[in-house]
NUPA-382574 format. One line per field, with one value per residue (C-alpha): residue in three letters; x, y negated, z. Coordinates in steps of 0.2 Angstrom, whole numbers, plus 2048, in hexadecimal, padded with zeros to 3 digits. Each point is the difference from the previous one (the first is absolute). Layout:
N
aa = (ALA | ...)
X = (X | ...)
Y = (Y | ...)
Z = (Z | ...)
This chain:
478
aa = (UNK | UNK | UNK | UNK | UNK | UNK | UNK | UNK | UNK | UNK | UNK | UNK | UNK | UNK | UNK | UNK | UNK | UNK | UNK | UNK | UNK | UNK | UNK | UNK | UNK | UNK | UNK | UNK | UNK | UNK | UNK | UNK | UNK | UNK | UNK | UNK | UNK | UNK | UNK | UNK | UNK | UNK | UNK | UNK | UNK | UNK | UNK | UNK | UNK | UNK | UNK | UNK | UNK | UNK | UNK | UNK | UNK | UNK | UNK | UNK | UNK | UNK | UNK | UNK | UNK | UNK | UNK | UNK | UNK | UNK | UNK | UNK | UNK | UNK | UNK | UNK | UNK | UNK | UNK | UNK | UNK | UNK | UNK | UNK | UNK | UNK | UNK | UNK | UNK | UNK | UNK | UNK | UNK | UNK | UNK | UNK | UNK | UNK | UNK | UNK | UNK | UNK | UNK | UNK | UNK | UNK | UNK | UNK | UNK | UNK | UNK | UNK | UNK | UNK | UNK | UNK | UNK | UNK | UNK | UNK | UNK | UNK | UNK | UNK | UNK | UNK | UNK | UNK | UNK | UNK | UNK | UNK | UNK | UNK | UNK | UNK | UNK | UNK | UNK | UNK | UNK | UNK | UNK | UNK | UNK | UNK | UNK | UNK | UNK | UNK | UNK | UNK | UNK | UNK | UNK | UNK | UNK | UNK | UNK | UNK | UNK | UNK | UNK | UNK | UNK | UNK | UNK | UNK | UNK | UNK | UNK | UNK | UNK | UNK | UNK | UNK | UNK | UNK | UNK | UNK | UNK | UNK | UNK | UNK | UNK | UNK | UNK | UNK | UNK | UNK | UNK | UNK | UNK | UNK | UNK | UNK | UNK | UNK | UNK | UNK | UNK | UNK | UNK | UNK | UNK | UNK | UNK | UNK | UNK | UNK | UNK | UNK | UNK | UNK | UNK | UNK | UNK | UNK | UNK | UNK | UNK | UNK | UNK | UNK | UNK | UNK | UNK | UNK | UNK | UNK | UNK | UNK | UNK | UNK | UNK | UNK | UNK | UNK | UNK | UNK | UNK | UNK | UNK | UNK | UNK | UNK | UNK | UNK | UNK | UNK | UNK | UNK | UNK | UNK | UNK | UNK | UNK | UNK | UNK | UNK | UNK | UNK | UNK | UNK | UNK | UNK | UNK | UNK | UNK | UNK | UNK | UNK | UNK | UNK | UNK | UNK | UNK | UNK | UNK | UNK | UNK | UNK | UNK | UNK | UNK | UNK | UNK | UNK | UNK | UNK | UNK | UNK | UNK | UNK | UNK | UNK | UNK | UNK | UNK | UNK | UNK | UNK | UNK | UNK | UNK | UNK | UNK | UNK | UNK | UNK | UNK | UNK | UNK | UNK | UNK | UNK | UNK | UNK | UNK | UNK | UNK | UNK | UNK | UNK | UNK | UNK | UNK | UNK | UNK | UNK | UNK | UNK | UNK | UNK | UNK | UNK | UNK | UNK | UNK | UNK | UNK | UNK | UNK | UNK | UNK | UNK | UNK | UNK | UNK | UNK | UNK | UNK | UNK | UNK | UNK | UNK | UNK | UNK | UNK | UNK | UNK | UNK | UNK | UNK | UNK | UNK | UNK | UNK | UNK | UNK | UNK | UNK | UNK | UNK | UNK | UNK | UNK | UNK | UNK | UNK | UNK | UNK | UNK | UNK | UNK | UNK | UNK | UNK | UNK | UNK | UNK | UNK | UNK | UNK | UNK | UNK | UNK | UNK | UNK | UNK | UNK | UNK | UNK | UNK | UNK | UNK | UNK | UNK | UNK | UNK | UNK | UNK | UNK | UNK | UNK | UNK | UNK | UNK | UNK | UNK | UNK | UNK | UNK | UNK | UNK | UNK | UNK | UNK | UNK | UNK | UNK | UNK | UNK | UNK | UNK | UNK | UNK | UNK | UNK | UNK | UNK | UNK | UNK | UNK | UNK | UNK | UNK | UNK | UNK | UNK | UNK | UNK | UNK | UNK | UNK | UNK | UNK | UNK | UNK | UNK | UNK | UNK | UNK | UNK | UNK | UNK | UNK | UNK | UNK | UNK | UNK | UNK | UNK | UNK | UNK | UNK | UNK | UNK)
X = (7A2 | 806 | 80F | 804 | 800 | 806 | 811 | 805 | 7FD | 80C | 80C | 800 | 804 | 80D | 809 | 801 | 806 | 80E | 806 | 803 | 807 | 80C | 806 | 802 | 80A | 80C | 803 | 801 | 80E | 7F3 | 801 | 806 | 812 | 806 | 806 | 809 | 7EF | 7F4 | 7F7 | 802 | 810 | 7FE | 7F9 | 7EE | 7F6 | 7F6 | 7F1 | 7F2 | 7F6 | 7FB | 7F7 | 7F6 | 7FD | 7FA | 7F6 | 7F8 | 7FC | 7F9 | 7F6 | 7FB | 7FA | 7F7 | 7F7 | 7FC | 803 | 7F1 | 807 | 805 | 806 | 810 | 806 | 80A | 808 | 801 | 80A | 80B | 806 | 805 | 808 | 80C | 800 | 809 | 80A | 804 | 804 | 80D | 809 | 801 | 80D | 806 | 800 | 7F7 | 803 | 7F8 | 7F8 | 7FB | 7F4 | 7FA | 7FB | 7F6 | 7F6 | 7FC | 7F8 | 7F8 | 7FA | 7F8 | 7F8 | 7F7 | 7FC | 7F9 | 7F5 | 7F6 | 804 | 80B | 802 | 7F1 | 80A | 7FB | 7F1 | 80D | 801 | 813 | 807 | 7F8 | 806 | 811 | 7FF | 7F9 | 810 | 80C | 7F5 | 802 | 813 | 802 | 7F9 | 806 | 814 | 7FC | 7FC | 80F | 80B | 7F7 | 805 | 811 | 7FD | 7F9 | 7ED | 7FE | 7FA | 7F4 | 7FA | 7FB | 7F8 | 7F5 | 7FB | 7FC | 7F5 | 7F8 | 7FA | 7FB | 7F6 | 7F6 | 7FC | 7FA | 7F4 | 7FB | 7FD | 7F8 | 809 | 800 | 806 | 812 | 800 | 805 | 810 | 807 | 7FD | 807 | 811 | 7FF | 801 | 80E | 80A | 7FD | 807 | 80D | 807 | 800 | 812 | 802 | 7FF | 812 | 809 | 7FC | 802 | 7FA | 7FE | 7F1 | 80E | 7F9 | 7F5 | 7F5 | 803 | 7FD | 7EE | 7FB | 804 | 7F7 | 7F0 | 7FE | 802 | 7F5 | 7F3 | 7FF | 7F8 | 7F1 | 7F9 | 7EE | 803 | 7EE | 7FD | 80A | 7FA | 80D | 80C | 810 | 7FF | 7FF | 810 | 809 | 7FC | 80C | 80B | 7FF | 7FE | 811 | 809 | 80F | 806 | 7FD | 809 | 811 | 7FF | 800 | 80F | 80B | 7FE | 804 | 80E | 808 | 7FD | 80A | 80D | 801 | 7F9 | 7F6 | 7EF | 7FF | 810 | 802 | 801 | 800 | 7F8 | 7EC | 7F6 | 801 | 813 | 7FF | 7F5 | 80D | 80C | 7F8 | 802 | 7F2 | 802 | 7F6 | 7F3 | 7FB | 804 | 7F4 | 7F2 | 801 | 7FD | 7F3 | 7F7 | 802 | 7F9 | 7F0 | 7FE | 800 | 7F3 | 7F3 | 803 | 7FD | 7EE | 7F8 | 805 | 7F3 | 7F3 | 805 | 7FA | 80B | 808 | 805 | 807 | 80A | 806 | 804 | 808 | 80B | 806 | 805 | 80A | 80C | 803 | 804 | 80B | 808 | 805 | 805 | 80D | 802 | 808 | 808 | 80D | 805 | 811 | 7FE | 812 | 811 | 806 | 80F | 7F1 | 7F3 | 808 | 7F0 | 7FA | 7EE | 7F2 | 7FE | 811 | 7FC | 7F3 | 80A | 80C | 7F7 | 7FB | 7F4 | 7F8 | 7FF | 7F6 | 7F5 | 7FB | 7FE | 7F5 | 7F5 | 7FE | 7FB | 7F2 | 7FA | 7FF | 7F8 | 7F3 | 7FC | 7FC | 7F6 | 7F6 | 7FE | 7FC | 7F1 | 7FA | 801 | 7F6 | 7F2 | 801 | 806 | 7F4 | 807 | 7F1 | 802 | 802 | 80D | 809 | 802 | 806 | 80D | 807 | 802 | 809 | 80B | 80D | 7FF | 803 | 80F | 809 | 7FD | 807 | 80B | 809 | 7FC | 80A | 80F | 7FF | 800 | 810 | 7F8 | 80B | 80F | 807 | 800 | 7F0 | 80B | 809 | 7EE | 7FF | 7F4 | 807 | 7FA | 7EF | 7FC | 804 | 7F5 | 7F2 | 803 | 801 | 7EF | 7F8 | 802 | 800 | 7EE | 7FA | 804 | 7F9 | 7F1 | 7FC | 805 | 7F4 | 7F2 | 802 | 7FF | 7F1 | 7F6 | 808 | 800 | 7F5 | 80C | 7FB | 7ED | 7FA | 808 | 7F2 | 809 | 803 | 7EF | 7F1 | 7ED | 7F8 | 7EE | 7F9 | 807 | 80C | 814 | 80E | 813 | 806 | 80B | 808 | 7F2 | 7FF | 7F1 | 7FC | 7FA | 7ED | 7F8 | 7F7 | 810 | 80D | 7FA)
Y = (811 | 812 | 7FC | 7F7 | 811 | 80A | 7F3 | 801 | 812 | 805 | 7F3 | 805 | 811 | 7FA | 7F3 | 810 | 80C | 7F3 | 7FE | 815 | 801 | 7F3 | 806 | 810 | 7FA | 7F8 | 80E | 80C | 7F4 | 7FF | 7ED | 7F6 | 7F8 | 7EF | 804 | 7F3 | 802 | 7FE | 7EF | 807 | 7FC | 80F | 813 | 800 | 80D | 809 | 809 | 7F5 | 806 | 80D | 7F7 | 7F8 | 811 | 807 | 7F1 | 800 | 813 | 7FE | 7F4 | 807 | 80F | 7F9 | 7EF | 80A | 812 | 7FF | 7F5 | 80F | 7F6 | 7FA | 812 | 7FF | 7EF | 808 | 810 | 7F5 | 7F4 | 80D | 809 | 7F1 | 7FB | 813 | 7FA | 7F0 | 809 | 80B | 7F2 | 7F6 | 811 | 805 | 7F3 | 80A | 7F9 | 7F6 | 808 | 80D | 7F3 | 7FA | 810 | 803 | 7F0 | 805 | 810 | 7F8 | 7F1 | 810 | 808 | 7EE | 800 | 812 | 7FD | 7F4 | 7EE | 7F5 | 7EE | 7FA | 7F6 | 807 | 80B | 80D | 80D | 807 | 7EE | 7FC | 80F | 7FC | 7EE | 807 | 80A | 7F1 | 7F7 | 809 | 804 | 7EE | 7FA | 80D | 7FD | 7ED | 7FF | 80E | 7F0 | 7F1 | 80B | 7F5 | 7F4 | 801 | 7FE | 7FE | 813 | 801 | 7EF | 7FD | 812 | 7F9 | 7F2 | 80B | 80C | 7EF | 7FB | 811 | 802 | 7F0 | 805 | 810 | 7F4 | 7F5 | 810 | 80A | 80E | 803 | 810 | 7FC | 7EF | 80A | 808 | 7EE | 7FC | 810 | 7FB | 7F0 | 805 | 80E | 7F2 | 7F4 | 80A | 803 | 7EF | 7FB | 80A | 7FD | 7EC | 7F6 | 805 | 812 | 80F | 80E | 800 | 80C | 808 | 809 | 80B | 7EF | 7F6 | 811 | 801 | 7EF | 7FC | 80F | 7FE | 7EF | 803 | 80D | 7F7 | 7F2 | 80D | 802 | 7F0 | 7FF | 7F7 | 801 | 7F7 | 7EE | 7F3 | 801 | 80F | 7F4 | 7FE | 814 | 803 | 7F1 | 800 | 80E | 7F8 | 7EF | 809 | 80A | 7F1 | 7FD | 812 | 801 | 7ED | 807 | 811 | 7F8 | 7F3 | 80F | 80A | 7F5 | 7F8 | 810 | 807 | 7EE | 804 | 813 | 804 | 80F | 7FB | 80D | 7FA | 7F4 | 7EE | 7EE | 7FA | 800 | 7F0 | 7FF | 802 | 7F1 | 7F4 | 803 | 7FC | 7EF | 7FC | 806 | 80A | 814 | 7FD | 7F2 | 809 | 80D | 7F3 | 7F8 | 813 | 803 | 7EE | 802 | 814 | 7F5 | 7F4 | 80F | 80A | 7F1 | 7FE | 811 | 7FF | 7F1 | 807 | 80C | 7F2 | 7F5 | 802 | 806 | 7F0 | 7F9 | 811 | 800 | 7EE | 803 | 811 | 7F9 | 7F1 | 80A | 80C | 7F1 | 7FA | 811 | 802 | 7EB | 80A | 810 | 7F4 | 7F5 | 80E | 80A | 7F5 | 7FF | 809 | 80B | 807 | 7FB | 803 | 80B | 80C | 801 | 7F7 | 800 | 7ED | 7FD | 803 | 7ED | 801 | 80E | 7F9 | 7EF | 808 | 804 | 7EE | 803 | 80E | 7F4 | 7F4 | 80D | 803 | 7ED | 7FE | 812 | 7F7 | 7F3 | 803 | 80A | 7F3 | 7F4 | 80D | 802 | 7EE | 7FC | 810 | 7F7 | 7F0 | 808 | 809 | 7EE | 7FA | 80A | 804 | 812 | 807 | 7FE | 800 | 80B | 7F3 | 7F8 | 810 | 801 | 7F2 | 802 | 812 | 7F5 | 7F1 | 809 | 803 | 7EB | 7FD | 80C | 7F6 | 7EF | 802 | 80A | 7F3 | 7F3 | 809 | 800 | 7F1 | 7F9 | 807 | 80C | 80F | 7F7 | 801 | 811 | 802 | 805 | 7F0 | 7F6 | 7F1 | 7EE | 7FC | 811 | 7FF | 7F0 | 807 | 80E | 7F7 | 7F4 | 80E | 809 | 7F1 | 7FC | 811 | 7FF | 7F1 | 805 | 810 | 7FC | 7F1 | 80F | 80B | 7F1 | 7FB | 811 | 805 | 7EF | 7F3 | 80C | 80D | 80C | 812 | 7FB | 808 | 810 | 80B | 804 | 7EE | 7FA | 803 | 7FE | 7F1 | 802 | 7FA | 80C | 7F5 | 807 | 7F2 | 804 | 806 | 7F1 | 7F8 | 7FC | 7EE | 801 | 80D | 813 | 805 | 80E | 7FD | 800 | 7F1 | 7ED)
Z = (87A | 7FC | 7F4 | 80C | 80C | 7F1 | 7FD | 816 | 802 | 7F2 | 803 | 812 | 7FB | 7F4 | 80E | 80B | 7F1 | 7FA | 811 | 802 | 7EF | 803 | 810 | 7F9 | 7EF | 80A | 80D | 7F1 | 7F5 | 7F3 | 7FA | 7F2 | 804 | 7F6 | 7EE | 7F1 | 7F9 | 80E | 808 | 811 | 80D | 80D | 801 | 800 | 806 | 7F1 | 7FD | 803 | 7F1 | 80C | 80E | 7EF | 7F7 | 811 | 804 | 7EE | 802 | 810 | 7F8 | 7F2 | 807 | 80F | 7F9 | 7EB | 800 | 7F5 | 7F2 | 7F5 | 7F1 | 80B | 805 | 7EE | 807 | 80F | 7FA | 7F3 | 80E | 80D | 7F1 | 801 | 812 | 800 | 7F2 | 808 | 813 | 7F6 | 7F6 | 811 | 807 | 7F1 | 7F3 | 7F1 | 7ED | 7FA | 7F0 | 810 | 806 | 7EF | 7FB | 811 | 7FE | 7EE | 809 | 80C | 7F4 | 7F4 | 810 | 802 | 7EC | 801 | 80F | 7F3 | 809 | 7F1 | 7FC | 7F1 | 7F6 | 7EE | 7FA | 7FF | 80E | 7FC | 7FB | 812 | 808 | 7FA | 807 | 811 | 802 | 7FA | 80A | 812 | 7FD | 7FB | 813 | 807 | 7FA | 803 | 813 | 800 | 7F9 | 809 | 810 | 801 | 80F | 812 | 7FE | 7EE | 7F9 | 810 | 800 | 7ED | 801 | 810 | 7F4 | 7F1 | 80C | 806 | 7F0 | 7FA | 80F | 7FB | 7ED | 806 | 80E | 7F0 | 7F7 | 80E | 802 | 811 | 802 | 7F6 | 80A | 80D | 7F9 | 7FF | 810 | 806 | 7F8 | 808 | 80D | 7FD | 7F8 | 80E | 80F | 7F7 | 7F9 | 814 | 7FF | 7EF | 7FF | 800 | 809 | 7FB | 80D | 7F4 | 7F1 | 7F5 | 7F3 | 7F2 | 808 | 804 | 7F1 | 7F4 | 80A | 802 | 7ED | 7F8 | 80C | 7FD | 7EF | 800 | 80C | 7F4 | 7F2 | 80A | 7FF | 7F7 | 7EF | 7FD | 80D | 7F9 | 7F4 | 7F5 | 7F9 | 801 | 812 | 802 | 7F4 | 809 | 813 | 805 | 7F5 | 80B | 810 | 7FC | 7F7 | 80C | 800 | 7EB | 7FF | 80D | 7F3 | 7F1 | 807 | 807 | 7F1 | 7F3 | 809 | 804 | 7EE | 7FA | 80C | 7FC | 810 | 804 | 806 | 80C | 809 | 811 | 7FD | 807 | 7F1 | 804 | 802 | 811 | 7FF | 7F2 | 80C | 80B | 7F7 | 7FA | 812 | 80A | 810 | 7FF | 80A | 7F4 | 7F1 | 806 | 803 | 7F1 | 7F9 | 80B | 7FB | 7ED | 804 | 808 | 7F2 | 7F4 | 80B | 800 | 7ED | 7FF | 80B | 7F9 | 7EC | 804 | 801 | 7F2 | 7EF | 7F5 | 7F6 | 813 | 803 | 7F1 | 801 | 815 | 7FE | 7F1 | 809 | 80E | 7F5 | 7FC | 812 | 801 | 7F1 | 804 | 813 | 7F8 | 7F4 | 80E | 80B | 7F1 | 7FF | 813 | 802 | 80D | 7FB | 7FE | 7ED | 805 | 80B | 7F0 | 7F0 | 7F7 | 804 | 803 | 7F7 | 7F8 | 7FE | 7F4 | 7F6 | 801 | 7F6 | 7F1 | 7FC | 7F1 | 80C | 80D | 7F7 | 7F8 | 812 | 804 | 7F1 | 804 | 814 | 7F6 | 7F6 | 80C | 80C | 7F2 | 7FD | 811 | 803 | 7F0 | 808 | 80F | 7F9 | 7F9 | 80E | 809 | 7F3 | 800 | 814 | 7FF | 7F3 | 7EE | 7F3 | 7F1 | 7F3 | 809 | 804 | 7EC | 7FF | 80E | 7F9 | 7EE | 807 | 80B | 7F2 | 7FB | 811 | 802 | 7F2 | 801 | 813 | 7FE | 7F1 | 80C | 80D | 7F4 | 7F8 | 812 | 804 | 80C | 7FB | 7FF | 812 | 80B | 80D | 80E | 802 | 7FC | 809 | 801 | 7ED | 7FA | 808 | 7FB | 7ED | 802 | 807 | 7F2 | 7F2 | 808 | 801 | 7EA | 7FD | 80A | 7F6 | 7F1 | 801 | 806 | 7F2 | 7F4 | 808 | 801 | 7EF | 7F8 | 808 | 804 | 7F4 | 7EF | 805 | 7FD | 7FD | 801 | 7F3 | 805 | 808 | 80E | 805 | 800 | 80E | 7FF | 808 | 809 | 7EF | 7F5 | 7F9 | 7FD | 806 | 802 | 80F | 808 | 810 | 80C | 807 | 80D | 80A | 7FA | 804 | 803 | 7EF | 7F6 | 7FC | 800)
């Protein structure tokens, strides 16, 4: 029952704050007023990051004053909810900001909390900081439309607040729900149609601290080191999926990346035809999806992990290409086209990246066919056996693909024809790969006289490791 306390206090507190600080913005002029390169149609009263930084504090300093190892979070994020409250009156450059969230991203290093993604402290010290300025720049961005910043933050904080219960760290559950709760009082005015906005002083903060609350989740405490180096990378995926459209768009276009735009993803689902409200939905429910991939990964062994987190990569990357190529612009506004219109105009480059997708989405599946195979838990022998097939498998579909007339046409204008080739080609390519594959190792024998291809049976007898027919026991293959 008390996070349930924890979540009503402070968002009581952050209803009441956002309420004052709106008020106040508009008596004092201070909002944002409609720009070429802008979403929103009238002035806006700003400043909201306040009631959420004051709301957090609050927070913070009542419910975990004794949680020592978040004061270098702490610090580093009020660093940039200053810097953030004086860009909002006086516009500061942007390298200004950069260089502040590098300091405050080295305050956080220093106080000893850092993402473990290698056995090398400075290589992960130096991913910590690309890490926090990364998240930090990346809800600054995703803050383009009424609701969308404050409301995928709310579901990030939800779904960190659950790995630290399924971890059992109750004392850092509690700064979650304490920005729950900041961020829900908050997006009651912030939710089309929008009466204040947070500004940079908000999406600074929130985007360092939840980047920075996401480096304290017990590792240890996980089954497998995959789901630790990739939850907060699922957790955060909407925010890193809108950067990584808006810069490389923009760099095509010769676009800074710091500057305004109309080309984020929501201002690309609109475009395809949906109204905003919608467009921030359907963020919110991929941002939901992403988060309970992100809780169960912790629980699966790791070859389902692998195989689950990979196959969510490419719906990611399919919608990241799907809303590349959505012109948010006119030509004569931005002349440098779209970003599949970029990499359609290089047509050798173009199919190098069809055929990369390719294999990697045939290796993906042979993995999975053999974790279906042998429910989840691939035995040693057979593991072999799949790393030394894997390049077989590769080729003979990959031919089949292009003997099939699969690469003849252009996968943006795919229709029924085009599918039915490809299930055609994937289907041979399939059987003849797999009678390969049978006849080298069951039908010849195949490498069985190599001593890494063979196993001991119960009686001591040496037989050449090969495709299994019936089930595997306990007591070794049958």
């Amino acid at each position: 029952m008390w996070p349930a306390i924890v979540i009503i206090f402070t968002a009581s507190i952050s209803l009441l704050l956002t309420y004052l600080v709106r008020n106040a913005a508009r008596s004092y002029g201070v909002v944002a007023r409609p720009r070429p390169d802008r979403w929103h149609q009238k002035p806006t009263a700003l400043m909201g990051g306040i009631a959420i930084y004051l709301t957090f504090a609050g927070g913070f300093l009542f419910y975990t004053p004794q949680l020592s190892a978040f004061y270098p979070i702490m610090l580093g994020a009020t660093i940039l909810f200053a810097t953030g409250l004086i860009d909002d009156l006086i516009q500061l450059k942007p390298y200004i900001k950069l260089v502040m969230q590098l300091i405050a991203a080295s305050i956080v290093v220093y106080g000893g909390l850092r993402m473990p993604w290698t056995s090398h402290q400075s290589i992960n010290d130096l991913l910590t900081i690309f890490w926090l300025v990364g998240i930090t720049n990346a809800i600054n961005l995703l803050d383009n439309m009424d609701g969308l910043a404050g409301g995928i933050s709310l579901i990030a904080c939800i779904f960190l607040a659950i790995n630290f219960a399924a971890s059992g760290q109750s004392v850092e559950l509690l700064l979650p729900l304490i920005m729950i709760g900041a961020i829900a009082g908050f997006l009651v005015f912030n939710f089309n149609p929008a009466s204040i906005f947070m500004g940079d002083c908000g999406a600074l903060f929130l985007g360092f601290s939840l980047g920075g609350i996401a480096l304290m989740s017990g590792e240890a405490r996980t089954r497998n080191l995959a789901a630790v180096l990739l939850t907060p990378v699922l957790i955060f995926i909407i925010p890193i999926l809108d950067t990584s459209i808006v810069t490389v768009t923009r760099k095509l276009s010769g676009r800074a990346v710091s500057q305004g735009g109309r080309d984020h993803t929501s201002h690309r689902l609109v475009a395809l035809g949906m109204s905003e409200r919608r467009a921030v939905i359907l963020l919110y429910l991929v941002a939901i999806i992403a988060g309970i991939i992100a809780v169960y990964v912790r629980q699966m062994r790791i070859g389902v992990t692998v195989v689950t987190i990979a196959g969510f990569a490419l719906t990611i990357l399919f919608i990241g290409l799907l809303l590349g190529k959505v012109k948010v612009y006119d030509e004569s506004e931005h002349p440098g086209g779209t970003l599949i219109d970029v990499i359609q105009g290089f047509t050798h480059r173009r199919r190098i990246f069809e055929n990369l997708l390719d294999m990697g989405m045939i290796v993906l599946a042979y993995y999975v066919a053999y974790l279906i195979r042998w429910d989840g838990d691939i035995p040693p022998d057979q593991r072999k056996i799949f790393a030394a097939t894997v390049p077989l498998m590769i080729g003979i579909e990959l031919f089949a693909f292009l003997a099939g007339g699969v690469y003849r046409g252009i996968w943006r204008y795919a229709g029924i024809d085009e599918l039915v080739t490809i299930a055609k080609s994937t289907v041979l390519g399939s059987g003849i790969a797999g009678m390969a594959i049978l006849s080298l190792y069951r039908f010849n024998g195949l490498r069985g006289d190599d001593p890494q291809w063979n196993f001991n049976l119960p009686d001591g007898r040496r037989q050449p490791c090969v495709f299994q027919v019936s089930r595997h026991s306990a007591g070794g293959p049958t």
